[in-house]
C-alpha positions in Angstrom: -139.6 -16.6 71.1 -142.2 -13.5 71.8 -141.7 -11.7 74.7 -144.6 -9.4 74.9 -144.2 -8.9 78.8 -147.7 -10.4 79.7 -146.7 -13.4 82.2 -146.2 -15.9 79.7 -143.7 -16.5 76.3 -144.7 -18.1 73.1 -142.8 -20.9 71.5 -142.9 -22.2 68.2 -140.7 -24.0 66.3 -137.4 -24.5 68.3 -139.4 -24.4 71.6 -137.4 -22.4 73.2 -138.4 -19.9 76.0 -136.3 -17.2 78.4 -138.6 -16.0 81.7 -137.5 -13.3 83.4 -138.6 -13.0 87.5 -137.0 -10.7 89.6 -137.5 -12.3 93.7 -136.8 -10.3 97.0 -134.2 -8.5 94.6 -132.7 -10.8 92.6 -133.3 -11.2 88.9 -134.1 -14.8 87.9 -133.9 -16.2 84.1 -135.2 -19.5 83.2 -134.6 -20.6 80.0 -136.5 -23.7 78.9 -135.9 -25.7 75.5 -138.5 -28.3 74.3 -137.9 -30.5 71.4 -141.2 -32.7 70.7 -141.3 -35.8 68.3 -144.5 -37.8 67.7 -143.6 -40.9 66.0 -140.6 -40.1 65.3 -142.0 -36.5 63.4 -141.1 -33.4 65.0 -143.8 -31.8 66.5 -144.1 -27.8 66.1 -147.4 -26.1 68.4 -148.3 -23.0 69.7 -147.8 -23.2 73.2 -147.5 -20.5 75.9 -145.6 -21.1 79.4 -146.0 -18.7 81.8 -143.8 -17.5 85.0 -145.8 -19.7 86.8 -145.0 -22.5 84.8 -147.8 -22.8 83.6 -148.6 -24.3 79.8 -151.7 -23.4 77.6 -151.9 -24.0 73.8 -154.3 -22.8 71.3 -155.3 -26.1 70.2 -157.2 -26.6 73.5 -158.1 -23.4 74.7 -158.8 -22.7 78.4 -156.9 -25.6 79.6 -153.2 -25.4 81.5 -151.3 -27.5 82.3 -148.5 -28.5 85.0 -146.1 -30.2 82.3 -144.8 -30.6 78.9 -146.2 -34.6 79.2 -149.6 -33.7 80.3 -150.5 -31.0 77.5 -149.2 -33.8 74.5 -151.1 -36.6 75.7 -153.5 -34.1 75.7 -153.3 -33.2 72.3 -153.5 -36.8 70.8 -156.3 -38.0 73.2 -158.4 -34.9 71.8 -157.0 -34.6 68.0 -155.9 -38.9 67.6 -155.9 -38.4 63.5 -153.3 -36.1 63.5 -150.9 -38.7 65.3 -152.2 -41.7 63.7 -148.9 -43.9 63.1 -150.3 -45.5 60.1 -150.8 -41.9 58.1 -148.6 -40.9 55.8 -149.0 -37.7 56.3 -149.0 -35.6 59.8 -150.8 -32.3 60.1 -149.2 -29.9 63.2 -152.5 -28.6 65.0 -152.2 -25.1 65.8 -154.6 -22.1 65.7 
């Protein structure tokens, strides 16, 4: 995990993210842990989640999204060879 202090975290490969809020005095942490298979293949991604809660990923720039759900089905409606069940091979998008 990046914390770079702009709003939002980075996750990568364990998916793991710590926010830090402080609210009418009192300091909040939310720490979040996301562990993403695809047909049974873990799934690694560039993907941001901000204080707001908030997800964006490189892959589809531009785009956020309320949950975890959303911005996978996402992902395969937009890149479907990279999940294809039937490949051999899978290919973890990510810019």
């Amino acid at each position: 995990m990046e914390n770079k202090n702009n709003g939002h975290n980075h996750v990568h490969s364990h998916m793991k993210t710590l926010r830090k809020i402080n609210h009418l005095s009192n300091a909040i942490e939310i720490e979040t842990t996301y562990k993403i298979t695809i047909n049974g293949v873990k799934y690694n991604t560039h993907i941001m989640l901000g204080n707001d809660g908030a997800l964006t990923t490189h892959a589809i720039p531009y785009r956020t999204f309320e949950s975890m759900t959303d911005l996978i089905k996402a992902l395969i409606e937009l890149y479907p060879d990279e999940f294809n069940p039937t490949s051999n091979h899978h290919h973890h998008h990510g810019h």
